[in-house]
VMD Tcl script that draws the C-alpha trace (Angstrom):
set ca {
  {59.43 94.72 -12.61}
  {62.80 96.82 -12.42}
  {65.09 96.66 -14.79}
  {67.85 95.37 -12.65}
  {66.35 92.42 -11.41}
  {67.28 90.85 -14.91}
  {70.33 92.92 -15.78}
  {73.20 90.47 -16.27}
  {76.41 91.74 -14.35}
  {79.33 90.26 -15.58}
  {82.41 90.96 -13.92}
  {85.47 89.72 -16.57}
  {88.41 88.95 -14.16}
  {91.75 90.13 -14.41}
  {94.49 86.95 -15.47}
  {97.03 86.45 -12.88}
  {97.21 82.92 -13.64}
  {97.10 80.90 -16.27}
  {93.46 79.03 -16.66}
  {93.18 75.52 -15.40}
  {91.85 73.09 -18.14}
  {88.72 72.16 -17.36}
  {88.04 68.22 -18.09}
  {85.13 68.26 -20.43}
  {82.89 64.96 -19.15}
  {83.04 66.03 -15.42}
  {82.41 69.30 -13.58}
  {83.16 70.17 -9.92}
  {80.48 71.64 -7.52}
  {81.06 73.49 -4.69}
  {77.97 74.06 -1.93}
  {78.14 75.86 1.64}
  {76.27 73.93 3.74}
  {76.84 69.96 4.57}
  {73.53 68.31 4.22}
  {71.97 66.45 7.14}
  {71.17 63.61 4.62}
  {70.29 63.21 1.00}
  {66.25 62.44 1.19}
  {64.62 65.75 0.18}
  {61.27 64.23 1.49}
  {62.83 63.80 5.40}
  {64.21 67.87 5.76}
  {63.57 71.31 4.88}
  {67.13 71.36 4.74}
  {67.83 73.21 1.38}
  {71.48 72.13 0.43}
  {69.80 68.61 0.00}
  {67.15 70.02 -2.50}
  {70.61 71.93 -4.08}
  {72.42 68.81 -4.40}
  {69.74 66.42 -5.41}
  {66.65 68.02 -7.04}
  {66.26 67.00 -10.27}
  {70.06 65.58 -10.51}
  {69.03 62.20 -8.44}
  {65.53 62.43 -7.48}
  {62.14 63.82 -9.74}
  {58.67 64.50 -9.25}
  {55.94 64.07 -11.81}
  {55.82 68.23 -12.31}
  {59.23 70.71 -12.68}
  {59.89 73.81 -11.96}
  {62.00 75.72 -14.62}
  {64.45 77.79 -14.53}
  {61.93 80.99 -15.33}
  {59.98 79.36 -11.77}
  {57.41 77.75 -14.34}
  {55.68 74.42 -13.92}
  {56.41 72.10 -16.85}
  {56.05 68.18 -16.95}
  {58.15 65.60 -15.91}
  {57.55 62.10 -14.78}
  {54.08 63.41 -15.58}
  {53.95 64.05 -19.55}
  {50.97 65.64 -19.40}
  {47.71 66.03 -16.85}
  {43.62 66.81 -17.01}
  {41.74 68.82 -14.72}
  {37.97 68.30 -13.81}
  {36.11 71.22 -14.43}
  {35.65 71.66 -11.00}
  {39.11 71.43 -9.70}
  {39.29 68.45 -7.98}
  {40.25 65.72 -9.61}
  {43.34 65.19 -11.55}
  {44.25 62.64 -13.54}
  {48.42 62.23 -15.01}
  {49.75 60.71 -17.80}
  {52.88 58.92 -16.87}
  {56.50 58.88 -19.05}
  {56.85 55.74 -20.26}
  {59.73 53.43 -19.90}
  {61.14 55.16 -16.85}
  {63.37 53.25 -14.41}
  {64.77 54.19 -11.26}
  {68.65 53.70 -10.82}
  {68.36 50.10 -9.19}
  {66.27 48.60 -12.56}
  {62.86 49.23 -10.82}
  {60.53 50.56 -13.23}
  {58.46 53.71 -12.53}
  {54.75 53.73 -13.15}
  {51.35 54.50 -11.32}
  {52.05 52.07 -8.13}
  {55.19 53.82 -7.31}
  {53.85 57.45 -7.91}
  {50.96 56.57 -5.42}
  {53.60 54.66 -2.98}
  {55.26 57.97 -2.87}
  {52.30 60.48 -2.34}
  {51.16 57.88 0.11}
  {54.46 58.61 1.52}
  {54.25 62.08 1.55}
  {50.90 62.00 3.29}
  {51.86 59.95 6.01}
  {52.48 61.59 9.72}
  {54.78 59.12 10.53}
  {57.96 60.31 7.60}
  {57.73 63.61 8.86}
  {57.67 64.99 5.54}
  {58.37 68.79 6.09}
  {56.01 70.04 3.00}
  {53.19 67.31 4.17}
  {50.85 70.24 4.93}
  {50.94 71.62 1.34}
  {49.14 68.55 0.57}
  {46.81 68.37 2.60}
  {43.73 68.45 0.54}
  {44.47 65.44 -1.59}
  {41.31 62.70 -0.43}
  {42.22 60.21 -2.61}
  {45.10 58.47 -5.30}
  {43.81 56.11 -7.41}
  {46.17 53.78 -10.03}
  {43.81 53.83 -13.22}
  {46.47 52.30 -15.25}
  {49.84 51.54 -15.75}
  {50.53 54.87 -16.52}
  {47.59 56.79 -15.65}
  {47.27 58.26 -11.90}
  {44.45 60.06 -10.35}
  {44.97 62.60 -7.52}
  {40.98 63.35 -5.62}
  {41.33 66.61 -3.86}
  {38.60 67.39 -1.14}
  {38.76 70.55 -2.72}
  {40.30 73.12 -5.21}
  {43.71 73.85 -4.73}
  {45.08 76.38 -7.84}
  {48.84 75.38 -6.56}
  {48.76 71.37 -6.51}
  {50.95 71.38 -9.90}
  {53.45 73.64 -8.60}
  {53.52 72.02 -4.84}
  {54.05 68.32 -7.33}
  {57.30 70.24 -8.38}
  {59.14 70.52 -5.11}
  {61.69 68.77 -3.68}
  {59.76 67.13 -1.15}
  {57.00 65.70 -3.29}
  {59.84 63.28 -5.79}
  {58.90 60.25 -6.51}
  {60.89 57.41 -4.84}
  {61.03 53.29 -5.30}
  {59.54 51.63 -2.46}
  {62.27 49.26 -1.85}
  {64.84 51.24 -1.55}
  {62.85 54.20 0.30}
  {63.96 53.86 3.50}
  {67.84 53.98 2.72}
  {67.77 57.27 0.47}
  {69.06 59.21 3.03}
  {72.51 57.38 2.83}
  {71.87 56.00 -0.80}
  {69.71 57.99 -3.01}
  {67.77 56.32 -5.59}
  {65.86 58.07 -7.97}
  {65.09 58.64 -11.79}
  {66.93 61.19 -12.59}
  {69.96 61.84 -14.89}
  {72.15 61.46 -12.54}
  {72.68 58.09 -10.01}
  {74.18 58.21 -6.66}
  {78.46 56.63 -6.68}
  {79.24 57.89 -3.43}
  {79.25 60.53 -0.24}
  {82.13 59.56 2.08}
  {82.99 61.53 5.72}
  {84.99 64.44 4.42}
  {85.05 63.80 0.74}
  {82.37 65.25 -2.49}
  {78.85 63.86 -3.30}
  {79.89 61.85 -6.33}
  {77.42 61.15 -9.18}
  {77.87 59.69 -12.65}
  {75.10 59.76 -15.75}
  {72.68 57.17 -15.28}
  {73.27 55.68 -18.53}
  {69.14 54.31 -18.39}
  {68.02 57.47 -18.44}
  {64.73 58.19 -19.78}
  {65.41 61.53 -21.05}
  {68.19 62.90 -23.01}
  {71.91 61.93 -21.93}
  {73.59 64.64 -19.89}
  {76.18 66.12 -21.32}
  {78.69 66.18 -18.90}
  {79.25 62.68 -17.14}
  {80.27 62.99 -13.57}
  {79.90 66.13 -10.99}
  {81.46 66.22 -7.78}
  {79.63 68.14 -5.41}
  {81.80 69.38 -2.12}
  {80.60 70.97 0.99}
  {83.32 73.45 2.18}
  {81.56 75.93 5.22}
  {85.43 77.35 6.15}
  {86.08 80.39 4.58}
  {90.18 79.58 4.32}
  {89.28 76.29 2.62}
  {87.03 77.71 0.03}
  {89.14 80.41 -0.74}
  {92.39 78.09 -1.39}
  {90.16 75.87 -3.99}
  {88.64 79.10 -5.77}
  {92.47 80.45 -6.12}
  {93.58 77.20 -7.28}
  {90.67 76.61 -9.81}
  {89.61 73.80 -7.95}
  {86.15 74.53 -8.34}
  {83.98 74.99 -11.69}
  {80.46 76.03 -10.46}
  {80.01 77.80 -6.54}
  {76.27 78.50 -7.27}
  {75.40 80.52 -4.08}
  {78.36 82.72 -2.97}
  {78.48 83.89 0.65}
  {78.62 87.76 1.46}
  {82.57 88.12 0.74}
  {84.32 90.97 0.84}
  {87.23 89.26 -0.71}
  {84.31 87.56 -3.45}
  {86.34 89.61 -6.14}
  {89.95 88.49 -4.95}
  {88.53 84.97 -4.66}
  {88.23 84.79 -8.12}
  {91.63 86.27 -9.23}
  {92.04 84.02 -11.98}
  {91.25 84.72 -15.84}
  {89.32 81.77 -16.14}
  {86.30 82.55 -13.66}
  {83.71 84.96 -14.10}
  {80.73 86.32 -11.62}
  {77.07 86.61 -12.42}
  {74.90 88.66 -9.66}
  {71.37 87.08 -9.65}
  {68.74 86.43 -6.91}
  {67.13 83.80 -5.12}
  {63.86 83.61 -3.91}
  {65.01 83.52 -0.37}
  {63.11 86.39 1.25}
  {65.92 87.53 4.39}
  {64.06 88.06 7.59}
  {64.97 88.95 11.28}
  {62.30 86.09 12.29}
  {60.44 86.52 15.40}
  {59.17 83.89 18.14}
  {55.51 84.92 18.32}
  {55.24 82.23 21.52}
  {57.37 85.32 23.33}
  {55.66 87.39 26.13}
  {56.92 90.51 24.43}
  {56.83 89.91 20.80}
  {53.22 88.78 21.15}
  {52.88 92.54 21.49}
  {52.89 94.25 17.94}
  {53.85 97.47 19.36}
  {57.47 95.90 19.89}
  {57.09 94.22 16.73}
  {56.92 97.17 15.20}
  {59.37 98.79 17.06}
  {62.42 96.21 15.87}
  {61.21 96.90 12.37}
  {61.89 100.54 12.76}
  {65.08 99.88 14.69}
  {66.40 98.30 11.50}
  {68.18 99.90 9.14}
  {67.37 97.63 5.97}
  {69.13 99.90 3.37}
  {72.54 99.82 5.51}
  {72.28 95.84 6.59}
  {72.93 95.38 2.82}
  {76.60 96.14 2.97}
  {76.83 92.73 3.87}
  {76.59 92.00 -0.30}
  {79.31 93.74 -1.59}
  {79.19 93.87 -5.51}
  {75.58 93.76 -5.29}
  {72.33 95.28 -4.79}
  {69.45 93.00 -3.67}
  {65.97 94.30 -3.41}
  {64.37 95.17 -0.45}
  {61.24 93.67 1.06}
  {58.28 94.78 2.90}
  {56.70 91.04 3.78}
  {57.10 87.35 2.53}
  {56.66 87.77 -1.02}
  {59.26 88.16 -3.81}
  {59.64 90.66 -6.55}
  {59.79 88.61 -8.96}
  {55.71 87.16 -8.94}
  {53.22 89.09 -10.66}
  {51.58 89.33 -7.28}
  {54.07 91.06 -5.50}
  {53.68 94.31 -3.85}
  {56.39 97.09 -2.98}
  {55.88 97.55 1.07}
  {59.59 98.09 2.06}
  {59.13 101.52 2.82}
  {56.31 100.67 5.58}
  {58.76 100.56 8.79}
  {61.39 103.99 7.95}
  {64.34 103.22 10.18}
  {63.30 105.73 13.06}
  {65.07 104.50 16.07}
  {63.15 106.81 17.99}
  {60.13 105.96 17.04}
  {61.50 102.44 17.97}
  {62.08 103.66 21.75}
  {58.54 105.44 21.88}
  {56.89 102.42 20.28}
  {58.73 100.42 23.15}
  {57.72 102.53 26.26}
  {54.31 102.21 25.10}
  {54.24 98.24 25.30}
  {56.16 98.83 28.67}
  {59.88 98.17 27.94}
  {60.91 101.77 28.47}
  {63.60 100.08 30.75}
  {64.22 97.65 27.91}
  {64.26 94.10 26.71}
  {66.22 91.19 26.83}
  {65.66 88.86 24.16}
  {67.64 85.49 22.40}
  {68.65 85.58 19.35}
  {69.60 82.44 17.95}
  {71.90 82.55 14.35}
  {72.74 79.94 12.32}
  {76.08 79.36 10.24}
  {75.95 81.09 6.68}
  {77.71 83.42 6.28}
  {75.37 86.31 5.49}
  {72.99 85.30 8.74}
  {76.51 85.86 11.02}
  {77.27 89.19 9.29}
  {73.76 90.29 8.93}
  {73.87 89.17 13.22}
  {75.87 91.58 14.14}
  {74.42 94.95 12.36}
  {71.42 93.40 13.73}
  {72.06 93.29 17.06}
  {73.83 96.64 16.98}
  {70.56 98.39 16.02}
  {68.55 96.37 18.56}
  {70.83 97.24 21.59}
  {70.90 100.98 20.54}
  {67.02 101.23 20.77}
  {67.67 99.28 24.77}
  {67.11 95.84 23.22}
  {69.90 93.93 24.76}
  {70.30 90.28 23.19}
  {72.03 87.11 24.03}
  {73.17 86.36 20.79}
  {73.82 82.48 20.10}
  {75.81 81.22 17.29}
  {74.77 77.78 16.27}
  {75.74 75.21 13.57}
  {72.64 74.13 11.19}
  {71.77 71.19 12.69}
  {71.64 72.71 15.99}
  {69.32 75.66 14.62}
  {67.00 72.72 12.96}
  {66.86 71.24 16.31}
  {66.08 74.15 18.40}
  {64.62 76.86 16.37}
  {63.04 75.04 13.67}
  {61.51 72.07 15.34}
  {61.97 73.36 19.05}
  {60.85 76.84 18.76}
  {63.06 77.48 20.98}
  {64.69 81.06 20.53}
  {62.91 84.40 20.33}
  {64.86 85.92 16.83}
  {66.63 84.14 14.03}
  {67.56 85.62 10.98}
  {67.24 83.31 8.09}
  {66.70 83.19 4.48}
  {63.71 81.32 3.32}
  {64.18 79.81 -0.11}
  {61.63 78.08 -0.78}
  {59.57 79.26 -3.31}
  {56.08 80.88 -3.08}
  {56.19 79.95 0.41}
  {53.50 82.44 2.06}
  {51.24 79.34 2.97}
  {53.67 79.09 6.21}
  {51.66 82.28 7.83}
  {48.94 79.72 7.73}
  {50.61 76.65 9.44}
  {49.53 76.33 13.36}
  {52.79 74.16 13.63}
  {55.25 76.69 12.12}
  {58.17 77.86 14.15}
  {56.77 81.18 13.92}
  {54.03 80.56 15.91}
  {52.35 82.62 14.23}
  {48.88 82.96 14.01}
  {46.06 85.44 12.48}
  {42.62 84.11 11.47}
  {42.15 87.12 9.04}
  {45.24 85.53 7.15}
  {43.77 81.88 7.48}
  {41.18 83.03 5.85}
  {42.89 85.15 3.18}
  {44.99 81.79 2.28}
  {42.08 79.11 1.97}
  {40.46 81.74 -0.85}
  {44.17 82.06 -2.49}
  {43.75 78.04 -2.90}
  {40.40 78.16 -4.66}
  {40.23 80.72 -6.37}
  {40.14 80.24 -10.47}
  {40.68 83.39 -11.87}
  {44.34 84.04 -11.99}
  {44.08 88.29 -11.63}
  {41.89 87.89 -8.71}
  {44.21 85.24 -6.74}
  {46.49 88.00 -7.24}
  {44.63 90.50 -5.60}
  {44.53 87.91 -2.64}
  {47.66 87.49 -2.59}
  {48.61 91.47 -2.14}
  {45.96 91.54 0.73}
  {48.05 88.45 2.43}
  {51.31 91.08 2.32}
  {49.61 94.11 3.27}
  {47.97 91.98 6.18}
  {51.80 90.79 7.24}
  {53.42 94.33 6.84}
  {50.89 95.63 9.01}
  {50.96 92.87 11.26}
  {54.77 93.14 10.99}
  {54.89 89.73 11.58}
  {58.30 89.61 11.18}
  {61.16 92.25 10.24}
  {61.00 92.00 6.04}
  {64.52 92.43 5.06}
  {65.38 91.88 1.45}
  {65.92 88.86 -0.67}
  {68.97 87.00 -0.54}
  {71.15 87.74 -3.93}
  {72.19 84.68 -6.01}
  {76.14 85.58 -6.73}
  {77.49 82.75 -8.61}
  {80.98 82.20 -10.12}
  {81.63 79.96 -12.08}
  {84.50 78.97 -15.00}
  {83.98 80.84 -18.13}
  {83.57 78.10 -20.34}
  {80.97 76.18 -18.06}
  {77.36 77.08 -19.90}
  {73.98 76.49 -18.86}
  {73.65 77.44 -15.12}
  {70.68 78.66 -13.56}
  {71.23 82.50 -13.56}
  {68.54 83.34 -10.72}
  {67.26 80.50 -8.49}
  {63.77 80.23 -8.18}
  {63.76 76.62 -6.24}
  {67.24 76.05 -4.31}
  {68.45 73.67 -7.07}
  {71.49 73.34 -8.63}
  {70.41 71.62 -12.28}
  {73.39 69.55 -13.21}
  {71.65 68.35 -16.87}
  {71.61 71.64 -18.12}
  {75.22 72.05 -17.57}
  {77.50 71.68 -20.44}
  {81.52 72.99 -21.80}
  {81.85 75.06 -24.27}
  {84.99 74.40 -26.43}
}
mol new
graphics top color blue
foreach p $ca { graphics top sphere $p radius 0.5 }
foreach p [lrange $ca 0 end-1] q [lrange $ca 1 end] { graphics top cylinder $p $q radius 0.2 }
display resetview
């Protein structure tokens, strides 16, 4: 792994002002995107895994900070020799926020849940080879797989698989209740997520008592509460070229890590033309990858060569396979017939590095003779159309969830994208035992998609955070879009 993928950049701000005090039992979040809702399991909306995931709700595995899989409403587990069954030991004395305990019934209420067509869970799919839950105890669940799947620990650990209390189920979206540190106080039009320590906690007492989380997409707005000192934590800054006069104050500081959101210009494989992987091929070498990343000033994010991080053991260096050659992008063209050109849709949604990224995007397109009809649209609109709809023929989007390859496999994905060779590839990746040889697998599946160029690769999204000096215990890089408000603490 390179050496700057872990090298902590701090950048110690000039004073111009003097520091705001920061109020030791409550800390103030700030987040880019407004969430549709606040039910993890009902969108693959990623601000509400940011805001809630592991804050509100919890799932009987974690994921860590380092992307590991640790317990959690699950103290510990067994696995058959075989693979496919698993059995859980449940935390005792855990209660959701409204008094409801937590036990076996509830965890198989929820992956009942999960399973079912009908709550449109967007991750239902990754589950798709449990057979059977069965309550053995109070405490002791069973999970029946039809058969091995290496990942089911780490899919248990996503936002989308949290455990929630039956009764009050149907009304998280509005009024979350979960187990976790934190308990919903209230989301009002135009005003923060507010949260308070649940004082029931099973675990260890946060140590800071309330968080405010705000949702502030204008750029004027965010900039007046960042120059003010407004804001303690803004996990996830947007491709600024005023990031460093943002934080003008002596009492911030910036950290430059990374996501695992791999950055692609996504393609509609349902198109006439980008069925063809001639063109395919020809937008990748249209693209100038290395230059699209002046979009991150103060940064340097790594490039990409097909839906895979750097960061996993797995991962294999193919972002040299499409040069930028736009004339080999006009050749590659007239061969599939579009010597004359193409007109294609591109659909973009609202952060901030998607509508910069749009328009060096476009630029190279149209100077190969791709002309585009370039569509700006809020999120919701994008989840409506491209996401669900499939209607557009290119996005360009971040995807942060992690380890998320499986989606090359999915008949229903917006890519519509489909290979049998990959299909194939994947169902081994799930069974296999031996960790070194799922690896190997797993650099086939990228070869197979760089070849395929299934999509244009571009890098992954950089995690720039800044945050008040004396605020300790953030997440550094973000290997699940979470922002973990337990770990959070002031240092005097």
């Amino acid at each position: 792994m390179r050496n700057w993928f872990c090298r902590k950049r701090w950048l110690l701000l000039v004073v111009l002002f003097m520091p705001t005090l920061a109020v030791a039992d409550r800390v103030r979040i700030e987040l880019h995107l407004m969430p549709p809702h606040l039910d993890p399991t009902l969108t693959p909306s990623a601000t509400v895994s940011e805001a809630t995931y592991n804050n509100i709700y919890q799932g009987l595995t974690r994921i860590n900070r380092h992307g590991e899989v640790k317990p959690n409403l699950a103290s510990s587990w067994e696995v058959s020799e075989e693979g496919r069954v698993y059995t859980f030991t449940l935390q005792p004395g855990v209660r959701f926020h409204n008094g409801q305990p937590f036990n076996a019934e509830v965890a198989a209420f929820s992956l009942e849940r999960l399973l079912d067509p009908a709550t449109q869970n967007p991750q239902r799919h990754l589950f798709a080879h449990i057979q059977e839950i069965q309550v053995v105890s109070l405490l002791r669940l069973q999970i029946r797989l039809q058969r091995p799947d290496n990942l089911l620990l780490f899919r248990l650990g996503l936002a989308a698989a949290v455990m929630v209390e039956p009764e009050s189920a149907d009304n998280n979206s509005r009024h979350p209740i979960g187990t976790g540190p934190y308990e919903f106080v209230s989301w009002l039009e135009g005003q923060p997520l507010e949260l308070a320590a649940f004082q029931n906690y099973w675990g260890a007492q946060p140590r800071i008592q309330r968080a405010s989380i705000s949702f502030t997409s204008n750029r004027i707005e965010l900039e007046a509460s960042l120059s003010e000192g407004a804001i303690d934590l803004y996990p996830n800054i947007s491709p600024l070229e005023s990031v460093v006069r943002l934080a003008s104050r002596g009492d911030y500081v910036l950290y430059d890590g990374l996501s695992e959101g791999q950055t692609l210009l996504a393609f509609n494989h349902q198109h006439p033309a980008l069925v063809d992987r001639r063109v395919r091929r020809a937008i990748n070498h249209a693209v100038d990858k290395k230059g699209l990343l002046d979009i991150y000033p103060k940064s340097n994010p790594p490039l990409i060569g097909s839906h895979f991080s750097p960061l996993h053991p797995a991962y294999l260096d193919l972002s040299d396979r499409y040069p930028y050659d736009p004339g080999k992008a006009k050749k590659l063209l007239a061969e599939a017939g579009y010597a004359s050109g193409l007109e294609l849709t591109f659909k973009v949604p609202p952060p901030l590095y998607a509508r910069q990224a749009s328009l060096h995007l476009s630029a190279y397109l149209e100077a190969v003779g791709i002309r585009l009809d370039v569509q700006r649209v809020s999120w919701s609109k994008w989840l409506d159309e491209v996401f669900y709809g499939k209607n557009y023929d290119l996005t360009v989007v971040a995807h942060v969830e992690p380890f998320d390859i499986d989606i090359y496999a999915r008949d229903d994905y917006y890519f519509n994208y489909h290979n049998p060779g990959f299909d194939q590839l994947w169902k081994q990746i799930e069974q296999e035992q031996d960790e070194a040889k799922r690896n190997h697998l797993l650099q086939q599946t990228q070869l197979l998609l760089a070849e395929d160029a299934a999509h244009v690769f571009l890098h992954i999204k950089p995690q720039q955070s800044i945050r008040k000096k004396n605020l300790k215990g953030f997440w550094e890089n973000s290997p699940v879009p979470a922002v973990i408000l337990e770990e959070l603490y002031w240092e005097n």
